[in-house]
C-alpha angles and dihedrals in degrees: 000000000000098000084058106064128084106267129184111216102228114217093036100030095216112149123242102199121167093204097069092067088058088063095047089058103039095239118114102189093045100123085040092057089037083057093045097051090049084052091050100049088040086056097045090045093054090046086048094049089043092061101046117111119261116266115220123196122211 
C-alpha cells in the first residue's frame, strides 16, 4: 500500500502520484483492480494452504 500514496521527494520536490499513471493508461480503477487481484491470490493461497495434507517430521 505504500508505493501507492502520493509521496514529495524532499530534497528535489518533485511529486510521485499514483494517480497520474491511471490517466497515462486510460483506466481509472486501475490501483483498485491491482489491489483486488492481490486480495484474490492471497485468498486462494490461503484456501490452497489450508487444504494441503499435514506434514509430519520424524
Amino acid at each position: 500500500m505504500e508505493r501507492y500514496q502520493l509521496t514529495t521527494h524532499k530534497e528535489s520536490t518533485i511529486t510521485n502520484n499514483p494517480n497520474d499513471w491511471t490517466k497515462e493508461v486510460g483506466n481509472p480503477r486501475y490501483i483498485l483492480d491491482l489491489m483486488l487481484s492481490v486480495i484474490s491470490v492471497s485468498v486462494q493461497t490461503v484456501g490452497i494452504v489450508e487444504g494441503l495434507p499435514e506434514l509430519r517430521f520424524e
